[in-house]
LOROMAR-530822 format. One record per residue (C-alpha): x, y, z negated; residue in one letter. Coordinates in steps of 0.05 Angstrom, whole numbers, plus 32768, in hexadecimal, padded with zeros to 4 digits. Layout:
N
XYZa/...
# end
This chain:
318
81447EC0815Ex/811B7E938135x/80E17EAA8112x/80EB7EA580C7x/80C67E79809Cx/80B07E9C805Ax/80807E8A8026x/80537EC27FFEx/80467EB87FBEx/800D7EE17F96x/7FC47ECE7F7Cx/7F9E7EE27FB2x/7F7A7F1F7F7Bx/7F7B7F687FACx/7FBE7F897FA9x/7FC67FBC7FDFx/80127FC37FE6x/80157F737FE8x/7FD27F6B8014x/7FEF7F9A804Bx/80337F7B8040x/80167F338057x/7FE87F4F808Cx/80247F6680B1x/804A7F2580A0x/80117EF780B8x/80097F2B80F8x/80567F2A8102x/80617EDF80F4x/80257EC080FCx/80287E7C80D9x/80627E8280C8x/80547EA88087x/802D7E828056x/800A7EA3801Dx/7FFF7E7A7FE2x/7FCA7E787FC6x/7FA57E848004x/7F937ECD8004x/7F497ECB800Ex/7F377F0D8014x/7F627F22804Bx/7F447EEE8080x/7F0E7EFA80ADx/7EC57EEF8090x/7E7F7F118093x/7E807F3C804Ax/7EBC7F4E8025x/7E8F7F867FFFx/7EA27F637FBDx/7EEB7F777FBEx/7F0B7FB17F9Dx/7EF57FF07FC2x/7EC37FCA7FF1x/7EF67FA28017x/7EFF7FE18042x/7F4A7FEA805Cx/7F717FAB805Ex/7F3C7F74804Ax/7F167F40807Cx/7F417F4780BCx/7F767F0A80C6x/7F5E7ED680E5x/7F5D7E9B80BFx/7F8F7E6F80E3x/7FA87E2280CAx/7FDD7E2D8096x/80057DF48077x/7FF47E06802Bx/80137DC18011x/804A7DB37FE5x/80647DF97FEEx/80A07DF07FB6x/80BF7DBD7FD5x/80C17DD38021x/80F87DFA8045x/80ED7E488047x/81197E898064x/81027EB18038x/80D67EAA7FF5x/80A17EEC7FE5x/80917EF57FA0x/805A7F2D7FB5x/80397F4E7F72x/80737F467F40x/80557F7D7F11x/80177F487F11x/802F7F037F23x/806E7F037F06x/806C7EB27EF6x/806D7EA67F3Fx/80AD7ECC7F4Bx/80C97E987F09x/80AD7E557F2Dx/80CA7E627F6Fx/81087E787F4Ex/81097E307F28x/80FA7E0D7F62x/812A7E2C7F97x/81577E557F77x/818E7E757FA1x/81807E407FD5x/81587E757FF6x/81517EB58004x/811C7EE57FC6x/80F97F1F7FD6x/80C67F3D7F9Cx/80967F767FA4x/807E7F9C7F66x/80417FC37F86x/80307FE37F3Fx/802280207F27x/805680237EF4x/80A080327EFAx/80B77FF07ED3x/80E67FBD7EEBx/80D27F6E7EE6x/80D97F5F7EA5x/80EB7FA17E81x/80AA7FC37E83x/80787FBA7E42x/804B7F847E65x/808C7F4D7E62x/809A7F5A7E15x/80847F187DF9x/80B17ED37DECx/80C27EB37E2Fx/80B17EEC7E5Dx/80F07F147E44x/811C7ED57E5Ex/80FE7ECD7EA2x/81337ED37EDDx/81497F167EE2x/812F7F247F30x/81567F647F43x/81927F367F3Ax/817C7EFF7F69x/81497F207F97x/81427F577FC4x/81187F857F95x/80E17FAC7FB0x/80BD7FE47F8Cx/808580167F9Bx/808880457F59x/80CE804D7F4Fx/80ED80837F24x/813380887EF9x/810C805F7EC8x/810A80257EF2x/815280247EEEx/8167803C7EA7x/812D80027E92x/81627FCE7EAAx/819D7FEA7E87x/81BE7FFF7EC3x/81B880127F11x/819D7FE17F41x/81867FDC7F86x/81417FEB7F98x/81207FEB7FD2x/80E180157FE6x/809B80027FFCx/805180148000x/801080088015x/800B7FFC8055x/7FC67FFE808Fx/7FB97FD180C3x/7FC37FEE810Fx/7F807FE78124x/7F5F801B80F4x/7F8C80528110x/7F6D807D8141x/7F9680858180x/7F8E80CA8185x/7F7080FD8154x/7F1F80FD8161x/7EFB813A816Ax/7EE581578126x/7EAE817C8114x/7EB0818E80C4x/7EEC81A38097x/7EE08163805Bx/7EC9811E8056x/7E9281118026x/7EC080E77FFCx/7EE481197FCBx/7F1A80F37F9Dx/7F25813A7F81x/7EED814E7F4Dx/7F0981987F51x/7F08819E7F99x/7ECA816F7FA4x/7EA4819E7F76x/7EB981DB7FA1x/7EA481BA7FD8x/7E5F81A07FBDx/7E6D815A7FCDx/7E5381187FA2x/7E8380FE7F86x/7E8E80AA7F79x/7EAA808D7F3Cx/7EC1804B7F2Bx/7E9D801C7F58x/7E6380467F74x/7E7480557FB7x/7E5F80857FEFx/7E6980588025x/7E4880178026x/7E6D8006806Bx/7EAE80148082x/7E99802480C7x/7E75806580AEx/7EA880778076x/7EE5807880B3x/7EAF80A080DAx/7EAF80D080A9x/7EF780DA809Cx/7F0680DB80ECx/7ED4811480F3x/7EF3813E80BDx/7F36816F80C9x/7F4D81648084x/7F3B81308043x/7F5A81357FFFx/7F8580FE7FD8x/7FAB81037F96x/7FCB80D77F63x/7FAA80A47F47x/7FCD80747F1Bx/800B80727F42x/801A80A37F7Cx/800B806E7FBFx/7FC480607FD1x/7F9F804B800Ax/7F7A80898016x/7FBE80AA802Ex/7FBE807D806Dx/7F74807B8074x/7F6E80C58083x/7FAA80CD80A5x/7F95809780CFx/7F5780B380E0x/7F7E80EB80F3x/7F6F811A80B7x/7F9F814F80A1x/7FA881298057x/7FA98160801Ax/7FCB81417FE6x/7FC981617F9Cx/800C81707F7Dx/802B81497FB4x/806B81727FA0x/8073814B7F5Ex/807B81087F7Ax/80C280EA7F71x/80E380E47FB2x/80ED80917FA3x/80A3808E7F9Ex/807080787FD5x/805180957FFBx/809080A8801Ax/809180D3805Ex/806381058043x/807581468047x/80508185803Dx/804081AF8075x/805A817E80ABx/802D814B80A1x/80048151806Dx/7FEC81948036x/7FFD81997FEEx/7FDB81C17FC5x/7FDA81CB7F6Cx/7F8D81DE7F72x/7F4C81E37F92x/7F5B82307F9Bx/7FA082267FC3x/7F8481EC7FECx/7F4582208003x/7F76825A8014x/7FB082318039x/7F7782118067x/7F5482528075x/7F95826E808Dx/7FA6822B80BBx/7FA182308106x/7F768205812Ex/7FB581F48154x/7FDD81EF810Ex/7FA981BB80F6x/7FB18192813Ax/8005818B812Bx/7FF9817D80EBx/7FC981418100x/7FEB811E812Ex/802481258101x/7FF1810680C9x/7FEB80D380FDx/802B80C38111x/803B80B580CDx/8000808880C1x/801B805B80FFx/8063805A80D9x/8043803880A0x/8012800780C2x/80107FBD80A5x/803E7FA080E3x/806D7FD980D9x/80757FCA8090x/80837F818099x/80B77F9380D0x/80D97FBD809Bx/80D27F8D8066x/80EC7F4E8090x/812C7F7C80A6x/81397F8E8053x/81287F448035x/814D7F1D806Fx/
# end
């Protein structure tokens, strides 16, 4: 079968669900994706400390390889990837213009809100409200979905899921001998106060290198994530992945259409409502209660690599 050709379209600004998205494309296809703009911060190069959250996770890894970025409009394409739609929305309207139903449309709306392109409050001004409806002409994928998604557009539609995704080669192949309960990096204020640790805010960071932050997280039995803006983040698949027992807060409230999806309390991860219920329910876990709940941790953190992701996307969009 012939490779398709698809074209990836998103100012090349950090994004994590579309950044993962085209590292598994450009792994999976090679050239044969093309991101344009050229998304700098993804390809190989000696500092990427100046991108959001350090550049650790998904920034400074593809190798920069010769990409046709010309005349991309008016060239032949499988498949056409409007990436950040909650963002970049005027992309998604020029390659609409320019091939229409010609080809096949596939947008991504990594954001942290449930609003469909254009109902949601950031498209009510004159000449947003009459773009191209896309969830009539594309294959329409969300990452914060709820019933408001759909109600927004006056009736049901057809959504598909995604998240964040983590490149293969951060995952540990097996889980590494640990020798502490935490990592030092405590997104929970209530718990990291329990636990004594410093805790970073904004853009003061623990870590100055990746290398030692994934050292810490692969030497501790359990780390702690919540909700942030929107429900997904990074730090799911980077503790999982360093085969940490991930102890999401309030992980029971998440709507099921939501990412992270796979999670579930007590098979592969912990949920707790406070610092107090998180303390007790790990006192009372086995040693070899901890290990399934690892590698489970872990075997879900290899379902959502990068690779995989694209895989799943190419099947959906195709």
């Amino acid at each position: 079968m012939t490779a398709p050709r698809v074209l990836f379209l998103a100012d090349a600004a950090p994004d994590y669900v579309a950044d993962g998205l085209f590292h598994g494309l450009r792994s999976v296809l090679g050239a044969g994706v093309v991101d344009y703009p050229r998304r700098a911060p993804l390809y190989a190069r000696d500092d990427v400390s100046d991108q959001y959250g350090r550049g650790f996770g998904l920034y400074g890894l593809l190798p920069d390889i010769e990409v046709n970025r010309e005349r991309v409009f008016e060239r032949s394409w499988d498949l056409v990837v409007s990436a950040v739609m909650w963002r970049d929305w005027s992309y998604w309207r020029r390659a609409w213009e320019a091939f229409g139903s010609q080809v096949k449309h596939a947008v991504v709306d990594g954001g942290d809100l449930p609003w469909i392109y254009p109902y949601g409050p950031a498209w009510w001004r004159p000449g947003r409200w009459l773009s191209p409806r896309a969830h009539t002409r594309a294959t329409y994928f969300k990452r914060e979905w709820t019933p408001i998604s759909m109600v927004a557009a006056g009736r049901h539609i057809e959504l598909q899921p995604i998240a964040i995704s983590y490149p293969e080669e951060k995952i540990v192949a097996t889980v590494p001998e640990k020798r502490k309960d935490f990592p030092e990096h405590i997104v929970d204020l209530e718990v990291g106060a329990r636990l004594g640790r410093r805790l970073a805010h904004g853009r003061v960071h623990i870590f100055e290198r990746e290398a030692d932050y994934l050292a810490d997280l692969r030497a501790s039995r359990f780390g702690i994530t919540t909700k942030r803006a929107g429900w997904d983040a990074l730090r799911h698949l980077e503790l999982a992945g360093a085969g940490a027992v991930p102890c999401f807060r309030r992980l029971e409230k998440k709507p099921a259409t939501c990412a992270p999806h796979g999670l579930v309390d007590g098979e592969n991860c912990i949920s707790y409502r406070d610092a107090d219920e998180l303390l007790l329910r790990i006192s009372l876990i086995s040693g070899a209660e901890r290990e399934r709940l690892a590698e489970s941790a872990l075997s879900w953190a290899r379902a959502n690599t990068t690779r995989q992701r694209a895989q799943s996307f190419l099947e959906r969009a195709l």
